[in-house]
N, C-alpha and C positions, 0 to 999 in steps of 0.2 A: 577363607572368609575372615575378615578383621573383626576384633572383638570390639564391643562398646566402645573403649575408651581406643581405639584406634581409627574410630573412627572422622574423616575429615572432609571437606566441602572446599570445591575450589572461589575463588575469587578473579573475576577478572574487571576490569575498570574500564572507562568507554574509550582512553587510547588504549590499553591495550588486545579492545576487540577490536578497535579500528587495525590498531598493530599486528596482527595476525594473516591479513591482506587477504582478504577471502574476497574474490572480484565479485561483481558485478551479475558477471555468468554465471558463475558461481552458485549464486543466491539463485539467483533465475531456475536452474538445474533444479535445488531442494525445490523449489515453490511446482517447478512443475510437475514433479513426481509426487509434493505432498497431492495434488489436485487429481493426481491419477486413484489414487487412495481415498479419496474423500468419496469420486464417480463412481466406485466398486464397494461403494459401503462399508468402507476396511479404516474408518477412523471412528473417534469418538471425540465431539468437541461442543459440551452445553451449553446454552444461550450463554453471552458475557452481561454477569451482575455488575451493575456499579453504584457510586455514591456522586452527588453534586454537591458538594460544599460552599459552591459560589456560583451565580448565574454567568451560564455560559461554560462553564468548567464542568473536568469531568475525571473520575477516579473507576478504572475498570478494573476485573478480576479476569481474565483469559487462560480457562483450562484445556488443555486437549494431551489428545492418548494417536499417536497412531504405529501400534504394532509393527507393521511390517518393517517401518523405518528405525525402530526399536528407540522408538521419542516419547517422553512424558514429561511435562509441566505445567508452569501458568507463567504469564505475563500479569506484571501486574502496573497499571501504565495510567497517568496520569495527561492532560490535557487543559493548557490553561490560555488560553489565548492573550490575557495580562499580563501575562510574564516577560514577552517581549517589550516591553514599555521599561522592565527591570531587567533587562540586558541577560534575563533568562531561557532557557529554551521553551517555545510551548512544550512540546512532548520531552515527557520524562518517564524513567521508570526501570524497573529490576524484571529480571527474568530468573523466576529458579526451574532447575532439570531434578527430576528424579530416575532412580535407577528405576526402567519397567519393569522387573522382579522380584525387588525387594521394596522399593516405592523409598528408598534410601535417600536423600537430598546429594545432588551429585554437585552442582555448580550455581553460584548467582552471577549473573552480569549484569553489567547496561545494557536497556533494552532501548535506548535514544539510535543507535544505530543499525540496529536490526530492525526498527521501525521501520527508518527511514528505506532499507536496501527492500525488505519486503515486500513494504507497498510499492515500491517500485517495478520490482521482478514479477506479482501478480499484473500488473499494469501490462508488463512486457507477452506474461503469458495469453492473456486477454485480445493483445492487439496483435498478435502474430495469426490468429485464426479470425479476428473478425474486421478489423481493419483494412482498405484494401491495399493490394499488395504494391501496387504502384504510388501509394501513401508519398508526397512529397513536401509537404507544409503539417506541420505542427503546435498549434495554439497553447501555451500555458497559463492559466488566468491564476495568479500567487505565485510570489517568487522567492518563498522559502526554501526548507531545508530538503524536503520533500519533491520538490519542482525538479531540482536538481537533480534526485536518485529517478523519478519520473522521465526525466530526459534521456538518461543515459540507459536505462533500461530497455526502452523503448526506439534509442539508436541502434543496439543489438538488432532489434528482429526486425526492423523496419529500414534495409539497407539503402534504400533509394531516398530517403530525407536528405531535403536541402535547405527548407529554410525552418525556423524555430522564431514565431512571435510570441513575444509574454507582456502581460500588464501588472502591474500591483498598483495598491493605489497607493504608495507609501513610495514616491519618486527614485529615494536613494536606496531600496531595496532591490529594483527591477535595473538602474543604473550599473549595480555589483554584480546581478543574475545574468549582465548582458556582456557585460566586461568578462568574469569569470570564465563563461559558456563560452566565447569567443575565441577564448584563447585555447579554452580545450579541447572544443573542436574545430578546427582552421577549415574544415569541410563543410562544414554551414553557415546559411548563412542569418545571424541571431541577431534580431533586432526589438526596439522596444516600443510598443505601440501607445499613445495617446488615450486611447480608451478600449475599455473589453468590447466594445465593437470592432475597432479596426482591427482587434488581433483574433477576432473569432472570423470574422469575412476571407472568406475562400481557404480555410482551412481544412485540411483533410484530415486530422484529428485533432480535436477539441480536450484538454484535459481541465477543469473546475480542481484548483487547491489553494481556496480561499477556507478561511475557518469558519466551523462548523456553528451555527448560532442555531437558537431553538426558533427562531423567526426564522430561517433564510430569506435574504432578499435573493428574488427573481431576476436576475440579472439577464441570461442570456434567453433571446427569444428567437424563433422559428427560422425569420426572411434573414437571420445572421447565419442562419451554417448552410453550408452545402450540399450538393445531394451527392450521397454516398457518403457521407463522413461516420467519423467513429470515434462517440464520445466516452468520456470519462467522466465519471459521478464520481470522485474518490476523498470527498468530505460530506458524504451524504449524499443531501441533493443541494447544499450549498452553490447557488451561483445560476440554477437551471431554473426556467418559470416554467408553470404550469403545460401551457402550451409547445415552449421547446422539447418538454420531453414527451409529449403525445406525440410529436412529430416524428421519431425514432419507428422505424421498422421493424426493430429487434431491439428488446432490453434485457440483461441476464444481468444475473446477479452473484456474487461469490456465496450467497449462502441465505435461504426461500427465509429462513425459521429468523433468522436474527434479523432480515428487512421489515418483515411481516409484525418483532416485537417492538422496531424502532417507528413503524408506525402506530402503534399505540401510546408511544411519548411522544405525539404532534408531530413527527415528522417525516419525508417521504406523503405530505398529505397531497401534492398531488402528480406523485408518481401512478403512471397507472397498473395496472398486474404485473406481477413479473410471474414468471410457472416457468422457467429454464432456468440452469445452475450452469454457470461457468463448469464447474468440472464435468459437465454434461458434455459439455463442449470441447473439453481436453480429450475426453476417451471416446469422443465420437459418436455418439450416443444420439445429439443434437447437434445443427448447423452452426456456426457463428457467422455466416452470411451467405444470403440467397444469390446477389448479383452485386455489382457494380454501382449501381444505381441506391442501393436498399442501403438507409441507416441504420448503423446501427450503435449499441451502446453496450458499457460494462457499471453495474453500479456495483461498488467493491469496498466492503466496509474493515477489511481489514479482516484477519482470522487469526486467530492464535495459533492454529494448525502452521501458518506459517513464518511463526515465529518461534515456535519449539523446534522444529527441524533444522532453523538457520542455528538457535542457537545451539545442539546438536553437534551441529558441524564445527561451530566454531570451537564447542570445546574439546572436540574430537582434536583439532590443530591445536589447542593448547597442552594437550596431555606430550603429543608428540613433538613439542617446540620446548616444552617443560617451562612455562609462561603461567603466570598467574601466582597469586599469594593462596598457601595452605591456610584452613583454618578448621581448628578442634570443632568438631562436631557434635562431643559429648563433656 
């Protein structure tokens, strides 16, 4: 055991968690076995407090504990949608790990790429049991940073995709998202629609990652999606009107207790019940789809549970790569 003054906290930076190459799958793997953990009551992770210091902006606090994977932290993560106007990222933020033990401070990182791979890999976990299997068109409405790990996550489990439509309304964003995508996957086929109608029409799953406003407008409506698709809430309900999501056969949620308090700050006002938990639906507990025909949906706010485990891993690779800058503790 190190004494006080031995003691030190790693450092790693966001290329060098990019740097570390921890894929895709990878992340997908942690998120699905955090979710197995979550279904068996074998985590701990309390509502996420935050601060708004600007309308529209947002500053969270994200704890969670889950034993068996011998994970302990917080996220602590920022969201400003203004920022890109200053050529900054929306999403920013630090992740600390503690030893579960000794509750020891073990590592900080950027938490801008574990964001992004997360929501991703939940996305992918989601769409592998409720999506249907013969899934071959893919809707993305934002064509951020997040659009992107949404895409490729969701190539994973969904081997039959062949086309990928997305809109933004920011012309030269969705220009790059089409270019980019195009070239990384020569197997689909990526194109950019004129408005979030055309690219929601006959889509077989729908994903919404426009940003999150305390207003949302109601963008997509009912006679736009089709039967049997399977949508994506994963900026709230940003992007969905009232009516489209009544429409849904099935709605689950990655977590009852934090929908349930983000409807007491306006919004989700007109989501209707949700009573199923995505991890319900990893361990089998609950369906994530009846037929063919039946809609369904994932509304996924994100969980800290799944960002303590990525970052977990990743600093598990940095110990054995010997990566990262030491720093005095005491």
């Amino acid at each position: 055991m190190p004494s006080l003054e031995e003691l030190k906290i790693l450092y790693l930076s966001r290329k060098e968690v990019e740097s570390l190459n921890l894929s895709m799958q990878g992340v997908i793997d942690e998120v699905e076995r955090v979710f197995v953990e979550k279904g068996h009551g074998r985590v701990e992770m309390p509502p996420k407090p935050g601060i708004h210091p600007v309308k529209n902006a947002f500053i969270h606090a994200m704890p969670a504990s889950i034993p068996q994977m011998q994970a302990a932290g917080m996220k602590w993560v920022s969201g400003y949608p203004e920022n890109l106007k200053q050529g900054l990222p929306y999403i920013m933020g630090l992740i600390v790990l503690n030893d579960p033990e000794t509750g020891t401070p073990l590592a900080v990182m950027d938490a801008s790429w574990v964001t992004a791979m997360r929501t991703g890999a939940a996305t992918a976990v989601a769409a592998r049991r409720m999506a249907n299997p013969g899934a071959e068109t893919i809707c993305i409405l934002g064509c951020g940073v997040q659009a992107r790990t949404n895409l490729e996550a969701v190539a994973l489990v969904c081997p039959n995709l062949k086309t990928v439509k997305v809109h933004d309304i920011v012309p030269a964003n969705q220009e790059r998202f089409v270019a980019e995508s195009a070239a990384k996957y020569p197997a689909l086929k990526v194109s950019g629609a004129a408005s979030h109608r055309e690219a929601v029409e006959g889509a077989d799953i729908v994903l919404s990652l426009i940003a999150i406003e305390d207003k949302p407008s109601p963008i997509i409506q009912p006679d736009w999606l089709r039967e049997g698709c399977f949508g994506g809430a994963l900026a709230f309900d940003a992007g969905w009107s009232g009516p489209a999501l009544a429409s849904f056969d099935r709605i689950v949620t990655d977590d009852i207790g934090q929908l349930e308090y983000y409807r007491t700050q306006g919004f989700f006002k007109t989501t209707p019940p949700v009573d199923v938990e995505l991890a319900e639906v990893v361990i089998g507990r609950k369906p994530g789809r009846a037929s063919e025909k039946e809609r369904t949906m994932t509304v996924n706010l994100g969980l800290a549970l799944e960002d303590v485990v990525t970052a977990r891993k990743l600093y598990e690779r940095a110990l054995e790569r010997k990566m990262g800058t030491w720093l005095p503790l005491w």
